[in-house]
C-alpha positions as CSV (number, residue, x, y, z in Angstrom):
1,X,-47.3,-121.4,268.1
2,X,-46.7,-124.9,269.0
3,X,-48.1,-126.4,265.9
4,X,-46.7,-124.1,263.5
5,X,-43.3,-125.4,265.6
6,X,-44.4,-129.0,264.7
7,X,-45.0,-128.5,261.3
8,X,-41.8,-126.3,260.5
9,X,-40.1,-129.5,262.3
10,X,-42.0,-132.0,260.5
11,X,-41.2,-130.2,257.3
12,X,-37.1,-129.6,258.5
13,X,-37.0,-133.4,258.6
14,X,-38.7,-134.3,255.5
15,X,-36.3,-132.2,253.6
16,X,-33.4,-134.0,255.8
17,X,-35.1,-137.3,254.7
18,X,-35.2,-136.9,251.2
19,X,-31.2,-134.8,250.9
20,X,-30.2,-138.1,252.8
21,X,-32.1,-140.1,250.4
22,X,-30.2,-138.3,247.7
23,X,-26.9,-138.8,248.9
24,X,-27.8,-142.5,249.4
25,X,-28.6,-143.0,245.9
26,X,-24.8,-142.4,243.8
27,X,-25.4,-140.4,240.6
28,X,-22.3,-139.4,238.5
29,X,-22.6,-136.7,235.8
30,X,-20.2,-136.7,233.0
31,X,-20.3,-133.8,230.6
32,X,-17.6,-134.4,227.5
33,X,-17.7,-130.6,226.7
34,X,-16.3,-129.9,230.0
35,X,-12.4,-130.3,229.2
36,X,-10.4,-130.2,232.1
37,X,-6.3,-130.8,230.7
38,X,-4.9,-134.0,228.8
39,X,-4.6,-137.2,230.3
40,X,-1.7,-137.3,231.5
41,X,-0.5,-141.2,232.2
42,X,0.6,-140.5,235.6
43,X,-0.1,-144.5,236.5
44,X,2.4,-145.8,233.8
45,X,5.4,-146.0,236.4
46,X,6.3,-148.6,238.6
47,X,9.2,-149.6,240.8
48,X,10.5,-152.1,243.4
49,X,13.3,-153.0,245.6
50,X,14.8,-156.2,244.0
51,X,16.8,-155.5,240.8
52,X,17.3,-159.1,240.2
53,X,13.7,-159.8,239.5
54,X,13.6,-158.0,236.2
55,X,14.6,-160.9,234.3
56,X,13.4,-163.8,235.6
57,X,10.4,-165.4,234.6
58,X,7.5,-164.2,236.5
59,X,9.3,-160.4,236.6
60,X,9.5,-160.7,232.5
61,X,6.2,-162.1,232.4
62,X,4.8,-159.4,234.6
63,X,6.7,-156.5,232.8
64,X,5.5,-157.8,229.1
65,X,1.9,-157.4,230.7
66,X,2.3,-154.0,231.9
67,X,4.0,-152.8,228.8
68,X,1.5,-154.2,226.5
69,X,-1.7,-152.3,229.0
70,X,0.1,-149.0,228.6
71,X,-0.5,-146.8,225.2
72,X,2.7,-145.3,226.6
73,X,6.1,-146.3,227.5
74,X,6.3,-147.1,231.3
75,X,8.9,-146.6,233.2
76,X,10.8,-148.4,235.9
77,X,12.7,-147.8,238.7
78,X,14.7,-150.1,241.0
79,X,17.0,-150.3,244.3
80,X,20.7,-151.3,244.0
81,X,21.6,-151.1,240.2
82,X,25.1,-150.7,241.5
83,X,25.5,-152.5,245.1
84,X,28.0,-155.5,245.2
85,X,27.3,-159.3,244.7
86,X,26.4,-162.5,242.7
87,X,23.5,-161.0,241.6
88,X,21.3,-163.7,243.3
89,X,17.8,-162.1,244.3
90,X,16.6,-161.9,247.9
91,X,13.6,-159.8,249.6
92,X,14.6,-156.5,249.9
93,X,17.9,-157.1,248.5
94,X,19.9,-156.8,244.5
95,X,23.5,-156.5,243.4
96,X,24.8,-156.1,239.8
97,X,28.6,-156.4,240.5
98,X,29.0,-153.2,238.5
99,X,31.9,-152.0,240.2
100,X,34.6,-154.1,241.8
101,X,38.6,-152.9,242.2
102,X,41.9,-155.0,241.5
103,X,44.5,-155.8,243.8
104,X,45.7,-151.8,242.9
105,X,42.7,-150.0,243.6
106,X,42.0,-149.5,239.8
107,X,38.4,-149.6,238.9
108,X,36.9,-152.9,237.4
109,X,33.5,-152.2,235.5
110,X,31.0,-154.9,234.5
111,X,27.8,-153.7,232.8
112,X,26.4,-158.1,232.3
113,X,23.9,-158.1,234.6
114,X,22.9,-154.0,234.3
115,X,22.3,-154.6,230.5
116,X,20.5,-157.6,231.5
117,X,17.9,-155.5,233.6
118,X,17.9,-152.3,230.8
119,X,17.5,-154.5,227.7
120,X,14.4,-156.5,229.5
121,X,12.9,-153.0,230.0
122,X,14.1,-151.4,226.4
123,X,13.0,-154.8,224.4
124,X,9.6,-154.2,225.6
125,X,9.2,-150.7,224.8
126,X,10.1,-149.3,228.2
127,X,12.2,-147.2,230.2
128,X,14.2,-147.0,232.9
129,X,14.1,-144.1,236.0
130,X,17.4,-145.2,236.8
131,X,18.7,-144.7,240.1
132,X,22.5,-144.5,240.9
133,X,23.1,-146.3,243.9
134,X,24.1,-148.0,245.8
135,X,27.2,-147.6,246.8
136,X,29.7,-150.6,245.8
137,X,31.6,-152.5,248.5
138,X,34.6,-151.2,246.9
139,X,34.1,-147.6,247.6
140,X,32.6,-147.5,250.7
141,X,33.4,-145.9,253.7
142,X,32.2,-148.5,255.8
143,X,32.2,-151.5,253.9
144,X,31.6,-154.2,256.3
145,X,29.0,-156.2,256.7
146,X,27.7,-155.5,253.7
147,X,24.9,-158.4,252.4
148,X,22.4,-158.6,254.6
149,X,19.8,-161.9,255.1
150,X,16.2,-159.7,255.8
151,X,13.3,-161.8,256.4
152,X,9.3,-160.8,256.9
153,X,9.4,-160.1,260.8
154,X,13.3,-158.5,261.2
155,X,14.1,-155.0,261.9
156,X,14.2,-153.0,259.3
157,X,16.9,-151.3,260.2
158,X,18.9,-155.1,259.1
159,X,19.1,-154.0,255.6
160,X,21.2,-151.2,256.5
161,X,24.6,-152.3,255.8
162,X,27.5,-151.3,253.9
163,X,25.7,-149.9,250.9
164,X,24.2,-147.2,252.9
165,X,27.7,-145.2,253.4
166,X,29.5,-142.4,251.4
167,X,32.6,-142.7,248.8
168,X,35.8,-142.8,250.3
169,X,36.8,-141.8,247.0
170,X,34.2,-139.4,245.2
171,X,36.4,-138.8,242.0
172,X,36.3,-143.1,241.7
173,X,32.0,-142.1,242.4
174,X,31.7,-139.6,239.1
175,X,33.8,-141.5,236.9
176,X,31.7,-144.6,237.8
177,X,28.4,-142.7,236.7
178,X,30.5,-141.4,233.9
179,X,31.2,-144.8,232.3
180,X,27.9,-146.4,232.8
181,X,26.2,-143.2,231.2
182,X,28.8,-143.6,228.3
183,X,28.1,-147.2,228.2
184,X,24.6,-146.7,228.1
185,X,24.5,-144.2,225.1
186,X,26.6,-146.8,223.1
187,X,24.2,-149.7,224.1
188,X,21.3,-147.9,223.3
189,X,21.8,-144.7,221.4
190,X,21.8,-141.5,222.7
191,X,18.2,-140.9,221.7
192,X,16.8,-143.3,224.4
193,X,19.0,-142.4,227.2
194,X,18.0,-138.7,226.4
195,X,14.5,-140.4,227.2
196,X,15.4,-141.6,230.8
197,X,15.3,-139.8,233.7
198,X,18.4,-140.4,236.4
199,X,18.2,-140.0,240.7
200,X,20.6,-140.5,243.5
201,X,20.1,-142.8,246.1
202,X,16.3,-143.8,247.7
203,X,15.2,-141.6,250.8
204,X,18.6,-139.8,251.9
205,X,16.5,-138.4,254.9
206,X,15.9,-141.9,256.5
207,X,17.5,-145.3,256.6
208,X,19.1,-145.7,253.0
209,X,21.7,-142.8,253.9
210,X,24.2,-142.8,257.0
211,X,26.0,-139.7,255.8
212,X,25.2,-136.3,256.6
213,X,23.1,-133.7,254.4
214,X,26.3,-132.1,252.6
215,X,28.1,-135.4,252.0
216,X,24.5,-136.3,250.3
217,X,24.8,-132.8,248.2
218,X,28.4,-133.4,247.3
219,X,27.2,-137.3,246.7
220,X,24.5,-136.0,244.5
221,X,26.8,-133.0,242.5
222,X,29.5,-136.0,241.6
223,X,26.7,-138.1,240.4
224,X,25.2,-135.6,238.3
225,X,28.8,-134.3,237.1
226,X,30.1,-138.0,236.0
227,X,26.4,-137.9,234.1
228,X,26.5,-134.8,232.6
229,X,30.1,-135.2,231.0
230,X,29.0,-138.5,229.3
231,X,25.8,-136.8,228.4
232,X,25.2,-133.4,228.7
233,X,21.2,-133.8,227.8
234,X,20.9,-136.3,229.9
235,X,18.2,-135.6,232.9
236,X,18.6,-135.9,236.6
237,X,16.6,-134.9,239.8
238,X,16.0,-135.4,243.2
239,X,15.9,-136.2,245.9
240,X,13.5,-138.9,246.8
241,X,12.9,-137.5,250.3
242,X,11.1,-140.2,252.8
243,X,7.7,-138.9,254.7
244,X,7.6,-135.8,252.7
245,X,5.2,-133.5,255.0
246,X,7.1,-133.8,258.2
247,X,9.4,-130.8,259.4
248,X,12.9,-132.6,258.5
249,X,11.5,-133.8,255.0
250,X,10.8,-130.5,254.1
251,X,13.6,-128.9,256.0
252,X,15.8,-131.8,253.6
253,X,14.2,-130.7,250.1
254,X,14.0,-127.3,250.6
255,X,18.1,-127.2,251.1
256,X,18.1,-129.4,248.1
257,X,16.5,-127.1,246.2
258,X,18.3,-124.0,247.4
259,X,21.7,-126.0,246.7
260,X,20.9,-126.6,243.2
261,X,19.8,-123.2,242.6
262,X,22.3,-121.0,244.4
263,X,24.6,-123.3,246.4
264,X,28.4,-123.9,245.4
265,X,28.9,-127.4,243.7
266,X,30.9,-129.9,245.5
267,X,32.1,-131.6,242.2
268,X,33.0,-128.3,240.1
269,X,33.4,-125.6,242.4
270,X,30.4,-123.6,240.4
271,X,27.3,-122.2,241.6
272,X,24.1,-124.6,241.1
273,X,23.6,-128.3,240.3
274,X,21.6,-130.1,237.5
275,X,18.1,-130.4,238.7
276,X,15.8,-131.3,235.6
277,X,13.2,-132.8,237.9
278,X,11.5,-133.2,241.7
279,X,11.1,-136.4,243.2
280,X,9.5,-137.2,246.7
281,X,7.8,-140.0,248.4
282,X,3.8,-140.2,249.6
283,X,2.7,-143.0,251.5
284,X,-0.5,-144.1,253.1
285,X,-0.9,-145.9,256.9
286,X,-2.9,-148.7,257.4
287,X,-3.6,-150.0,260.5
288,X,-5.5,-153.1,262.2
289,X,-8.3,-152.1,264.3
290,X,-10.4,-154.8,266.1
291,X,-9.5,-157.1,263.9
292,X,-10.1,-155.6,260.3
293,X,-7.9,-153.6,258.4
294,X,-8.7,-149.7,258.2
295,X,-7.0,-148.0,255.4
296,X,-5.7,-144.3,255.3
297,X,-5.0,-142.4,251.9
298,X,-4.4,-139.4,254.3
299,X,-1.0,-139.4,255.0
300,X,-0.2,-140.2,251.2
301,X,-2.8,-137.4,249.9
302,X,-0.7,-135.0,252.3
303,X,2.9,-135.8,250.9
304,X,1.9,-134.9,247.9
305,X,0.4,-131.8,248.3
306,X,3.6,-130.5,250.5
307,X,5.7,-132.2,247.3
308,X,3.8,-130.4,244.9
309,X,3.3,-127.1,246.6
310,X,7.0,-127.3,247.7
311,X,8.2,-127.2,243.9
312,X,5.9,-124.2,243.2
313,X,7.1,-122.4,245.7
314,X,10.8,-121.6,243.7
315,X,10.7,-120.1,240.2
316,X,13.4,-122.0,239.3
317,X,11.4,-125.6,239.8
318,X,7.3,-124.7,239.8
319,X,7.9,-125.8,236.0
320,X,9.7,-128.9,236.3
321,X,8.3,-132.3,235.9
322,X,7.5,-133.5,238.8
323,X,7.6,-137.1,239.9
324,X,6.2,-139.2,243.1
325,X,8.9,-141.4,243.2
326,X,6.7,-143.9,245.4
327,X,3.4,-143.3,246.1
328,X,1.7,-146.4,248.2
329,X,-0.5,-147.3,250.9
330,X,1.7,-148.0,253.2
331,X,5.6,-148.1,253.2
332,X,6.7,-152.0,253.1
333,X,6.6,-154.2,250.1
334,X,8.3,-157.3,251.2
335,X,6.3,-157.2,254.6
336,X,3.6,-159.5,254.2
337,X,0.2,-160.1,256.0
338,X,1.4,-163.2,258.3
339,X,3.8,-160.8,259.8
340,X,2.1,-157.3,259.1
341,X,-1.5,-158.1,259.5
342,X,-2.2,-154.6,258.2
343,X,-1.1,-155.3,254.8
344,X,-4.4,-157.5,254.5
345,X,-5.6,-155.4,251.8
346,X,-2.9,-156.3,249.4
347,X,-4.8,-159.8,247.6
348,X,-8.2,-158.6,247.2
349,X,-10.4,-155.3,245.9
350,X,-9.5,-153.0,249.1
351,X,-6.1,-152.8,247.1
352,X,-7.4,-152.0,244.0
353,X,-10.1,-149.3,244.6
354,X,-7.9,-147.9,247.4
355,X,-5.7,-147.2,244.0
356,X,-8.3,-146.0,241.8
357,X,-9.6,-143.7,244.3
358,X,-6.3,-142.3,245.2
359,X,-5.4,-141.9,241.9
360,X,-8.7,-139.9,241.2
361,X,-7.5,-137.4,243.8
362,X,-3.7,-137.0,242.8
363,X,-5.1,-135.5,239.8
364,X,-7.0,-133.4,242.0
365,X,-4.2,-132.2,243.6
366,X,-2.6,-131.6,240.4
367,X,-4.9,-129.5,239.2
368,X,-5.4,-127.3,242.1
369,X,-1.5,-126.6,242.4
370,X,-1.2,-126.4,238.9
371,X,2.0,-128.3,238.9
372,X,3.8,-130.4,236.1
373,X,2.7,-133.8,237.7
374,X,4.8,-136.1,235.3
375,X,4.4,-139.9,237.4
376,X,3.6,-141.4,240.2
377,X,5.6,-144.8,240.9
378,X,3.1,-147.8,242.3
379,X,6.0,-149.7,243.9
380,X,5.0,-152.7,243.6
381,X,5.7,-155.3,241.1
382,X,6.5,-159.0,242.2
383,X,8.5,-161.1,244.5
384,X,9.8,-164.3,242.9
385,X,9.7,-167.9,244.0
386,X,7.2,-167.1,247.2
387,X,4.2,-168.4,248.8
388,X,1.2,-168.0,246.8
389,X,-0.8,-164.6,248.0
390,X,1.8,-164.0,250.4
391,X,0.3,-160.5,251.1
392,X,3.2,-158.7,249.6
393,X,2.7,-155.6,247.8
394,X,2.7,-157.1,244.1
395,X,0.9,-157.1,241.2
396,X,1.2,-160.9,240.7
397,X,2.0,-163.4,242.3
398,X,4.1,-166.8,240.7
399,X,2.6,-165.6,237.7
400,X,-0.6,-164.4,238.4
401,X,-2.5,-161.1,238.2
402,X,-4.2,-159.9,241.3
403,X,-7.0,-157.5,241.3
404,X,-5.2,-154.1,241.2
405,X,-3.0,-154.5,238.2
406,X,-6.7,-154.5,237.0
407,X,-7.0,-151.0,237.5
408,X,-4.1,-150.1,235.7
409,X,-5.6,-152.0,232.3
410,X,-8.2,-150.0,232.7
411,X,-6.0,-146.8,233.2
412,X,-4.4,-148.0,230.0
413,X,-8.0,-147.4,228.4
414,X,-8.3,-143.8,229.0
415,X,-6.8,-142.0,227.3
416,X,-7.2,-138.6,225.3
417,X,-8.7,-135.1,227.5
418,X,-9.4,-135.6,231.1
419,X,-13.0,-134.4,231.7
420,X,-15.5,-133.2,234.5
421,X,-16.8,-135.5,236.6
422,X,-19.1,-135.0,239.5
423,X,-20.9,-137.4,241.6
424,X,-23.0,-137.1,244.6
425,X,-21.1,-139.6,246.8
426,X,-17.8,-138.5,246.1
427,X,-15.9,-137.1,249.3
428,X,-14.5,-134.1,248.4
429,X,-10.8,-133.6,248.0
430,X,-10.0,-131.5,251.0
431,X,-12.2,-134.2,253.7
432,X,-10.1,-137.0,252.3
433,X,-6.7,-135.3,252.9
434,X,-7.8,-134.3,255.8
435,X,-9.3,-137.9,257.5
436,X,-9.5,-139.9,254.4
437,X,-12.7,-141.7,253.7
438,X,-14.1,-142.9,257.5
439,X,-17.9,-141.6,256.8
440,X,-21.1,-143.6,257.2
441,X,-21.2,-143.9,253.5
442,X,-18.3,-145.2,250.7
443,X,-16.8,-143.1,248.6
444,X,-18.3,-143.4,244.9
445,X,-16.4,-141.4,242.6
446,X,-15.5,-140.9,239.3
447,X,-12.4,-140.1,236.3
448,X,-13.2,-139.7,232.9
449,X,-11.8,-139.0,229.8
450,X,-12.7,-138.5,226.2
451,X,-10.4,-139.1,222.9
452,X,-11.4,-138.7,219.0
453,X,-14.1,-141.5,218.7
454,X,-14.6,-142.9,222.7
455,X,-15.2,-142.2,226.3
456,X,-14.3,-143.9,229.3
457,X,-15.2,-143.0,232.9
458,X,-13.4,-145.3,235.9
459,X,-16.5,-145.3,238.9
460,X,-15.3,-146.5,242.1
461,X,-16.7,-147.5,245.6
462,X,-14.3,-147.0,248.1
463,X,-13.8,-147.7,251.8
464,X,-11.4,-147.0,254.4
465,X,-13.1,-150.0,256.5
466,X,-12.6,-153.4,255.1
467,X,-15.9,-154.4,256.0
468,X,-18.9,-155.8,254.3
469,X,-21.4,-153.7,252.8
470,X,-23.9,-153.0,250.7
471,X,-23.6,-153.3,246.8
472,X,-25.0,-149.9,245.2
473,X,-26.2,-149.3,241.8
474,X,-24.9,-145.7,240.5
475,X,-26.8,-143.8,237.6
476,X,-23.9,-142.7,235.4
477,X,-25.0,-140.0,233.0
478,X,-22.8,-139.2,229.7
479,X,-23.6,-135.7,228.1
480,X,-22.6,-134.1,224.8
481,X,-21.8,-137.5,223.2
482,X,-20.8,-136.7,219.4
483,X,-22.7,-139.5,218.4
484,X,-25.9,-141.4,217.4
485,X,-24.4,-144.7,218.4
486,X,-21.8,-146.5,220.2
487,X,-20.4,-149.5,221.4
488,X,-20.7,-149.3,225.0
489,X,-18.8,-152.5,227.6
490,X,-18.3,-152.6,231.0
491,X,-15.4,-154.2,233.0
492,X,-15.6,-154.7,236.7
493,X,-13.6,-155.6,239.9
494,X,-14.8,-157.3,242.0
495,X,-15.2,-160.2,244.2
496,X,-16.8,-162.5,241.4
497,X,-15.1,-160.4,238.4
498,X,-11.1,-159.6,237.4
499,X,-10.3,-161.2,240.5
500,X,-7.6,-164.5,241.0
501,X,-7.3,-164.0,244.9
502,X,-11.1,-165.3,245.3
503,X,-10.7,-168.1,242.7
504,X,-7.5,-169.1,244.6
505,X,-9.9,-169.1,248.2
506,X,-12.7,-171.3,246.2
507,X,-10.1,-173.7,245.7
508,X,-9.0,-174.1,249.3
509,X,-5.7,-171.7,248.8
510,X,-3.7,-174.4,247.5
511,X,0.0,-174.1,248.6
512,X,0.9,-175.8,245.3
513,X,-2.1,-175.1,242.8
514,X,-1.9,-178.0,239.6
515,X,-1.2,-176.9,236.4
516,X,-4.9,-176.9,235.9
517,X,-5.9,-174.5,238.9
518,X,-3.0,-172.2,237.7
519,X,-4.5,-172.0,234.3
520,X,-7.8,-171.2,235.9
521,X,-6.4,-168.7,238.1
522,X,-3.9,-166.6,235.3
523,X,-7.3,-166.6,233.6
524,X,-9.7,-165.5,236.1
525,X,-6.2,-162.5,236.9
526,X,-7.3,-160.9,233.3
527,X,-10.0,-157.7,233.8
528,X,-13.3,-159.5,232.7
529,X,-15.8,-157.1,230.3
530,X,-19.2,-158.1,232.1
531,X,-20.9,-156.0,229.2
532,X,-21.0,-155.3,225.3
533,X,-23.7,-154.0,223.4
534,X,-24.5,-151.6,220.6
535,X,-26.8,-148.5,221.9
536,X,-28.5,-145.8,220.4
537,X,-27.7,-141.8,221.4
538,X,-30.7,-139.7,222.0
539,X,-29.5,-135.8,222.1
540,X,-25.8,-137.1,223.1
541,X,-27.0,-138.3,226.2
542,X,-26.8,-142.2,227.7
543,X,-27.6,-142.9,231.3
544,X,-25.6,-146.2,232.3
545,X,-26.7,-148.0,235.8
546,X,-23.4,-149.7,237.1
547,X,-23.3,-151.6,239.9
548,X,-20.7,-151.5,242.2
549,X,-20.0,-153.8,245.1
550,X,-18.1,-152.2,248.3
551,X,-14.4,-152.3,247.0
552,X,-15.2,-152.6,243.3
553,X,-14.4,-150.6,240.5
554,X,-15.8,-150.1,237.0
555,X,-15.0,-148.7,233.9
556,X,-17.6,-147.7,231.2
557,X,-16.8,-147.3,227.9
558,X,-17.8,-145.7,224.9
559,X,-16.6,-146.2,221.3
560,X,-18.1,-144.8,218.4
């Protein structure tokens, strides 16, 4: 009895030993007969707090490059398109002096600096989410102070000024929204406004918002009024709610909701408002622990699912488009790593395959609640005239690309059907909204897609735990190929690949790089093909060995 207890134990462990040595060697099986829906360019929006940006020269620079990654137009979406000022930029901080009064009260509209940020978007093929707000010094209740100095370090709570109020006058409100719609149409034809999509205000749940819930309805209904009279195809939605799972988020959206649908209209004394969309927010929470920064896609994974199964829950909005007005790793763009050591992650790869693994699963999420997922805004763009690498949340900095706006080129490279993926060392999508990706081993996982003559699979190897570790080689099989041969590249992320942050540290993180180094560094910023060669199909199969450093992420692909 004791010996056949040995051996069934001896034999338990060798069939441990060899599942484990499974799982530690990644395999990813592709299948381009398995169709699972269209691929839907959810990536191609972005969005940030400064208006002023837009068109100066690293912001144009910056937009030109995401426009020219995307096969389709991107759009934007910026704070304060109508808060008072000079129009001078400052971190966490835009004015377009689009509303001022006389010495009568009689509205004074100037569109300059507007048309300034809308023709740098239109001119390069994109589009605006344009959000109405702020509110100008002019009409608010409580107008005083009103600019505000933030720095890296402050409160938060500093930015909160004057803005952040109600109308005292919402008739003054609606027929501001009514003239800059009617401004727009005649700027740019009816046509591309029809193309826009319109919001009110940023996260009326949290700081941006010191009225109460009705006075946001009634806020919102004028809005949407003033938009609707100038163009009555036009399309606006809400609401942009702040920490979308908790219990007053919900509570917040769900009212929303029932007041478009059923609730009497502040602005026309009708039942219902215009609600062509669903916006909400879904952020992440990174934290330092013993010195290293530990990411957490959790919290973001679990806004969106409430968001999305939040819509489908009403008739009236489970087909609407439905749009993650920010979705992040962590709420604070402007707060840098020198004062927010938990925004480490922002220069190098954690950043980037924390994106294309999160990305990976919103599509996941998608699927499974079968919603109308239209866009998910990366807010994060650029902050003009600041320290190199600052550890803001950007895509470049004075000019140069960092590592994740990478992943988004290679976004821009799938296009066509979204197909079946699986992979061995992928965690599955309810363990990563449930404690993100803190297991022994990284997450390797996968997102392909297939079009008319080419393939293109995204592989990733993903960490919570910005630690070292060891760099994997995954056996990436490609089935039902239509082909006999194809061109087949490679493009990686990495630490010695598509990566300006490292060449910046080789140099000694010069605080004022030469013209030289800065030539080197917007070059080593470009996403770097490590791979081109012609191959040969044998029964529409090709088994592709990538390797994959901890952080890194490759895309494979196929043209024939």
């Amino acid at each position: 009895m004791h010996k056949l207890l040995k051996r069934f134990l001896a034999i338990i462990l060798f069939f441990y030993s060899a599942t484990a040595l499974l799982a530690q060697t990644p395999e990813i099986k592709v299948d381009l007969a398995k169709e699972i829906a269209p691929m839907k360019p959810v990536w191609a929006w972005f969005g940030y707090d400064e208006p002023n940006y837009t068109y100066m020269k690293d912001g144009k620079k910056l937009l030109s490059e995401i426009a020219a990654l995307s096969p389709v137009p991107v759009y934007v979406r910026t704070h304060s398109l109508l808060v008072s000022g000079d129009g001078v930029a400052a971190l966490k901080w835009g004015s377009t002096n689009a509303y001022t009064e006389d010495a009568n009260g009689n509205p004074i509209y100037n569109w300059k600096i507007i048309d300034s940020i809308f023709d740098t978007y239109i001119s390069r093929g994109m589009k605006p989410l344009a959000q109405i707000g702020f509110m100008p010094e002019a009409l608010s209740t409580h107008p005083a102070p009103y600019r505000h100095y933030w720095k890296p370090g402050d409160p938060y709570t500093d930015i909160i000024t004057g803005w952040a109020y109600p109308p005292k006058d919402y008739d003054k409100w609606r027929n501001l929204v009514y003239e800059w719609v009617k401004h727009s149409v005649a700027r740019y034809g009816q046509k591309e406004v029809e193309s826009w999509y319109w919001e009110v205000w940023n996260e009326p749940n949290g700081h941006y918002w010191k009225g109460t819930r009705e006075e946001f309805y009634k806020l919102y209904d004028y809005a949407a009024d003033g938009l609707k009279r100038a163009l009555p195809t036009a399309k606006i939605g809400g609401i942009n709610i702040a920490g979308t799972k908790g219990k007053g988020a919900q509570e917040w959206t769900n009212d929303f909701i029932k007041h478009c649908i059923s609730g009497t209209n502040y602005a026309t004394g009708k039942i219902g408002s215009p609600m062509d969309a669903i916006l909400f927010h879904a952020k992440g929470s990174p934290k330092l622990v013993d010195g290293a920064v530990k990411m957490n896609m959790a919290p973001q994974l679990n806004d969106i699912q409430t968001g999305f199964k939040m819509a489908m829950s009403y008739p009236e909005t489970k087909n609407l488009p439905l749009i993650i007005g920010e979705s992040d790793p962590e709420g604070c763009a402007a707060c840098g790593m020198a004062t927010n050591p938990e925004n480490a992650y922002r220069n190098g790869t954690m950043y980037s395959s924390y994106t294309a693994a999160s990305f990976a699963r919103k599509y996941l999420l998608a699927d499974e609640t079968k919603v109308n997922f239209l866009g998910a805004v990366s807010w994060s763009f650029e902050f003009e005239n600041q320290p190199w690498f600052y550890g803001f949340r950007d895509l470049a900095t004075n000019g140069v690309d960092k590592p994740v706006l990478n992943v988004f080129r290679m976004f821009g490279m799938m296009t066509g059907t979204r197909i079946a993926a699986e992979s061995n060392r992928m965690y599955p999508l309810q363990e990563v909204i449930k404690s993100s990706v803190r297991g022994e081993k990284s997450d390797i996982g996968a997102l392909a897609t297939k079009d008319t003559k080419s393939a293109a699979v995204m592989v990733w190897n993903y960490h919570d735990d910005d630690k070292p570790g060891i760099t994997e080689t995954a056996s990436l099989t490609i089935d039902n190929i239509p082909a006999k041969k194809a061109t087949l590249a490679i493009y990686v992320i990495d630490k010695e690949n598509s990566n300006s942050y490292e060449v910046w540290k080789k140099m000694g993180s010069p605080k004022e790089p030469t013209p030289q180094q800065i030539d080197t560094l917007e070059k080593s910023g470009k996403l770097k093909c490590i791979s081109t060669k012609k191959i040969k199909i044998a029964s529409g199969k090709v088994i592709v060995p990538v390797q994959l450093e901890r952080q890194a992420v490759a895309l494979v692909k196929l043209n024939w």
